[in-house]
N, C-alpha and C positions, 0 to 999 in steps of 0.2 A: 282451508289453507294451512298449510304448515308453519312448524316456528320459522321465524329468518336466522341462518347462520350468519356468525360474521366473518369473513374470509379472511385469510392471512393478508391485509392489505392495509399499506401504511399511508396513512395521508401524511403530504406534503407540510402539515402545522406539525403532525408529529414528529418528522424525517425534523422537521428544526430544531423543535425539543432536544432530540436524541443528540443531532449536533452539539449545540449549547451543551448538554451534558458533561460529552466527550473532552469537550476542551478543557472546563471547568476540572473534569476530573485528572485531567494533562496536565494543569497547571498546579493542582494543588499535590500532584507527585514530587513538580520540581519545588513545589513550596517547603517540602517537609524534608527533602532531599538537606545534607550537609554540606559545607563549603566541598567543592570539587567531588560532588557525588559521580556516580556512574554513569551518566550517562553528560555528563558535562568536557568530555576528551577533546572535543572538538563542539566549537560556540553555537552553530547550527544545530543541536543536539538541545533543542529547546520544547516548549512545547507549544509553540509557534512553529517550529519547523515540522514535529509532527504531526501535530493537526494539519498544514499544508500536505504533508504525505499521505496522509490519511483521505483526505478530500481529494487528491491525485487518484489512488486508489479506488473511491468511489465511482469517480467519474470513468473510469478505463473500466471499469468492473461491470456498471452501467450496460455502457456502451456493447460489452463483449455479451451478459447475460441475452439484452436485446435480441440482439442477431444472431445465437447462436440457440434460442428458443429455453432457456434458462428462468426460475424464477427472479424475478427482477428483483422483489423486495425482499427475498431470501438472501439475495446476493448481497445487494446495498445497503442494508442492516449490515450483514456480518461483515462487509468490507469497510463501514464508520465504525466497528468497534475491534478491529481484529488486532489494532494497537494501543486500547487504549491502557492495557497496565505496560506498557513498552516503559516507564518509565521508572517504573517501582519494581519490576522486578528483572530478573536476571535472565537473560534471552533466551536459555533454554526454556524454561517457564514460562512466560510471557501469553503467549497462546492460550494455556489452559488455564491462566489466570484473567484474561480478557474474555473468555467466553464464560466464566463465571459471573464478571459483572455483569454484561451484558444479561445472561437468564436474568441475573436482582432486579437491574433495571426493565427487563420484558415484562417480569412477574407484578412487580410491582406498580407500575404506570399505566394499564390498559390492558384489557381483555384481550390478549392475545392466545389462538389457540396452543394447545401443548407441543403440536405436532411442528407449527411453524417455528419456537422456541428450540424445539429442539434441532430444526434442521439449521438455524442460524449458528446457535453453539456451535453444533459439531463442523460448520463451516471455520469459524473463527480458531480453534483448536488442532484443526486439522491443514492452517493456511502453509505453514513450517516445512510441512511434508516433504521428501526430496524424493518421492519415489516417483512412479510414472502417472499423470495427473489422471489418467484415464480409468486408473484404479476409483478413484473419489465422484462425488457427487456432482452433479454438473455444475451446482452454484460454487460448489468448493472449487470446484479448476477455474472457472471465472474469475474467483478472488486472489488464486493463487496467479496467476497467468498476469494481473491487473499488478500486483503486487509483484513480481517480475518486472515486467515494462514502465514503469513508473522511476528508475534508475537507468533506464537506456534514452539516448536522444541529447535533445540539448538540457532537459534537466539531469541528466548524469554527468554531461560536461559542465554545466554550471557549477554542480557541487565540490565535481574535481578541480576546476579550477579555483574555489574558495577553499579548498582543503588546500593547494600550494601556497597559496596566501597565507594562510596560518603557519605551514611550515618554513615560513619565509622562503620560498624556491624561485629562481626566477621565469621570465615567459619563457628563457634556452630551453627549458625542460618539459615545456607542454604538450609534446611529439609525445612524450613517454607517456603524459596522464592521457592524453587522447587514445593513445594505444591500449590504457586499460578501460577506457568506456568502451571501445569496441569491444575487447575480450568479454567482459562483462557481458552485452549487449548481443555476442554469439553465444555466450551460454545460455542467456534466458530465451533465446532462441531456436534453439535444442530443446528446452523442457517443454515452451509451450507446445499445446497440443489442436486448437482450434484456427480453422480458416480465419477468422477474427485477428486474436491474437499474433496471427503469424503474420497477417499484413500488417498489423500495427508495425511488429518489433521490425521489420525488414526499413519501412517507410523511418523512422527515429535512427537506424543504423545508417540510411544511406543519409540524415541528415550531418552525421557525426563524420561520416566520410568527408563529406563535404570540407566541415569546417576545417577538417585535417591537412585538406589539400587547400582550400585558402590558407592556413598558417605557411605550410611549403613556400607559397607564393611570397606573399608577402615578409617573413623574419628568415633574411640572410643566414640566420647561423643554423638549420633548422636540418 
């Protein structure tokens, strides 16, 4: 009998781990961060909010690798870390500074093989990408495509409409932010490039229609 390899395959205790990490090290960005750091412009800009995004992420990324025959935990590694320096560093950077932790954390916490380290990195490094997704690796258009739709639907309007709130604007003005979750919401539906993905972003857009055409109805000034 031969030796057993160990496959690139993440248990579920680890997938926690990796979680718990991710946050901790979300949090200790905005810890060391200054009064009105970078990324504090707006309140949601926590790392509470990015961890939510992040785990959004996952789960859309999940779902896309699944059915589009993608490696799944190539995918959901690099889509729980694909922001975790999003808040220490400066967004062009960000990317190839999250797939450096990530490798510290692969290398150092489990036998993981090289090959699957490496495919994760260059997943999370390459999320940024604006070219055409069909260029990159399948698990990379998954993360990237997950990361797209994760801002379209009712949580792109929900955000928009807690970004009015801050800017103190009232609901007269909502026609406008809804207009920009759609625009939004037709672009990332342009880039994606997967039967998956394209049903998601379509199904989240006609919810956003929706709500647009309830606002119509109901606020007279609209």
């Amino acid at each position: 009998m031969g030796v057993e390899i160990k496959e690139s395959r993440v248990t579920d205790a680890e997938f926690e781990e990796m979680k718990a990490f991710v946050y901790e090290y979300l949090a200790a960005s905005v810890e060391k961060e200054g009064e009105g750091g970078r990324m504090r412009w707006y309140p949601w800009h926590s790392a509470e909010y990015r961890f939510n995004h992040i785990l959004n992420v996952v789960e859309l990324a999940e779902e896309i690798a699944r059915k589009e025959g993608a490696d799944v935990d190539i995918t959901r590694v690099a889509a729980l870390f694909h922001d975790v320096a999003k808040l220490e560093t400066d967004q062009e950077l960000h990317a190839e500074a999250g797939a450096r932790v990530a490798r510290e954390y692969l290398e150092a916490r489990a036998d993981y093989p090289e090959s699957f380290i490496a495919q994760v990195c260059r997943a999370i490094e390459h999320h940024s990408y604006q070219g055409d997704l069909t260029d990159l690796a399948l698990e990379t258009q998954c993360l990237i495509e997950a990361d797209l739709l994760d801002k379209v639907g009712a949580n792109g309007t929900t955000l928009m409409l807690l970004r009015m709130g801050y800017e103190a604007r009232t609901h007269m003005e909502v026609d406008e932010m809804v207009d920009r979750v759609l625009e939004r919401g037709y672009d990332a539906a342009s880039r994606v490039q997967s039967d998956t993905a394209e049903g998601i972003a379509h199904q989240r857009l006609k919810r956003v229609k929706w709500f647009g055409e309830w606002l119509e109805d109901e606020i007279a000034g609209l």
